[in-house]
N, C-alpha and C positions, 0 to 999 in steps of 0.2 A: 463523549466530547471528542473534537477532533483539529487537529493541528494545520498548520496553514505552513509548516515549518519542518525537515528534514535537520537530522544531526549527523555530522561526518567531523571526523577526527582526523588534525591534520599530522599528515606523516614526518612533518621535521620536528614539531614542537611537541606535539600529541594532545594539544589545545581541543575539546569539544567545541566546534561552530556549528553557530544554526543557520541553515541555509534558508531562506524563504524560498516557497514552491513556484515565485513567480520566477526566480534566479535560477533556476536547474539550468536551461540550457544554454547559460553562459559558464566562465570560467571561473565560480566562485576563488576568493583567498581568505586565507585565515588571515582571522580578526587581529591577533596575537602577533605571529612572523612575519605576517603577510607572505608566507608561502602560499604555492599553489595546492589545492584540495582537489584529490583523487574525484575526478567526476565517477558518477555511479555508487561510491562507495557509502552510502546512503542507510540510515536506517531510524527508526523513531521505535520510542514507548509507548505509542498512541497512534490510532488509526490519523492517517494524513489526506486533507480533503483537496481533492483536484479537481480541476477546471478542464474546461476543453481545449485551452491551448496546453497545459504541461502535462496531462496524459503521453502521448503520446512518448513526448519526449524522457520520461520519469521511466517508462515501460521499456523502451527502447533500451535506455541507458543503466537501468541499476543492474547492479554485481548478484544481489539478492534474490529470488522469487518475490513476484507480487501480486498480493492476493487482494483484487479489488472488486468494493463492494459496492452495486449499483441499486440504489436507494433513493426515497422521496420520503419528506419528513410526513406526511399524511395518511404513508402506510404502515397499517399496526404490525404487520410481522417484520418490515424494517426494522422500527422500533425495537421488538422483541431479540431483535439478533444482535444490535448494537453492542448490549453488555458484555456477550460472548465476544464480540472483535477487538472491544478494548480489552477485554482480561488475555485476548490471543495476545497482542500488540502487545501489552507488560511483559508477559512471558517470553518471548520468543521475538521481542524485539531487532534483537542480532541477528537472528537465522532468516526471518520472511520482513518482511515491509506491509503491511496491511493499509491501503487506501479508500478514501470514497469518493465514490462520481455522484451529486446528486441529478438525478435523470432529471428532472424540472428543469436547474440551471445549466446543463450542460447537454442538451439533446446531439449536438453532432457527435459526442463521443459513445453516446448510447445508440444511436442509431447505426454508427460505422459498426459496432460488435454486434448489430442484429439483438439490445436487448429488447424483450417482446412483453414480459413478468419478471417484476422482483416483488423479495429483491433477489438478483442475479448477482453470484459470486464467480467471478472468474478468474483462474487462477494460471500465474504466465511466469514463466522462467526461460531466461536467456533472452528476452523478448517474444517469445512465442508462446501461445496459449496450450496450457499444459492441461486444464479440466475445467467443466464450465461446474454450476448447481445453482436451480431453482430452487426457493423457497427458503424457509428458516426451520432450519434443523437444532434440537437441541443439542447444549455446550461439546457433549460426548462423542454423539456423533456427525460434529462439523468436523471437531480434532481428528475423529477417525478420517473422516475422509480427505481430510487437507493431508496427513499423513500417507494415506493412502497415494493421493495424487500426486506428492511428493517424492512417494519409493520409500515411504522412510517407517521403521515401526514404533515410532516415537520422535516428538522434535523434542529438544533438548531442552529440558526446564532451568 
């Protein structure tokens, strides 16, 4: 399952808001203070599904690494990897952001990253693509290598 929606906490109140993904590149405000909410400071429980207009902008802008997953609902190793990126996205919610591009609905975004087969996971920190990976690896060694591509020898449970 996958969320259409971003959770950031805002700094005066410490209120949880949920931003919808169509809002990122304005200036959300908490629901609560009506303070202003740290753009980028971004993160969800659950894989977050983008569109080709807030790619960019979501990539660009989050504090986080983003580990996005380019998928079409009619291919079975999609399928097969989904449960893995929700159980990542529970875990490790805080540390990475995990998204999906569906290639069907959103071909300009697929096509500007060159993807060619998925599903294609590619993985971007600071805005910049940090490691690409074809195909659906099992749960152990996706972790490994998200870690790997990371620097990290463990993300933090």
């Amino acid at each position: 399952m996958a969320a259409n929606h971003l959770l950031s906490e805002c700094p005066s109140c410490r209120m949880k808001n949920k931003i919808p993904v169509s809002r990122i590149a304005g200036a959300p405000r908490c629901g609560s203070c009506k303070g202003e909410i740290e753009v980028g400071d971004w993160y969800s429980t659950e894989p977050v599904e983008l569109t080709d207009a807030a790619f960019t902008t979501l990539i660009q802008r989050s504090k986080r690494p983003v580990l996005a997953d380019f998928w079409a609902p009619w291919c079975s190793p999609c399928r097969q990897l989904a449960p893995h990126l929700e159980d990542l996205a529970r875990r490790y919610g805080n540390d990475l952001l995990i998204v999906k591009v569906n290639v069907d609905q959103n071909p300009a975004v697929a096509s500007a990253m060159g993807i060619a087969s998925i599903p294609s996971l590619v993985l971007f920190n600071g805005g910049k693509v940090v490691n690409r990976m074809v195909g659906a690896l099992p749960k152990q060694q996706l972790e490994a290598w998200l870690n790997h591509a990371l620097g990290l020898t463990a993300l933090r449970h």
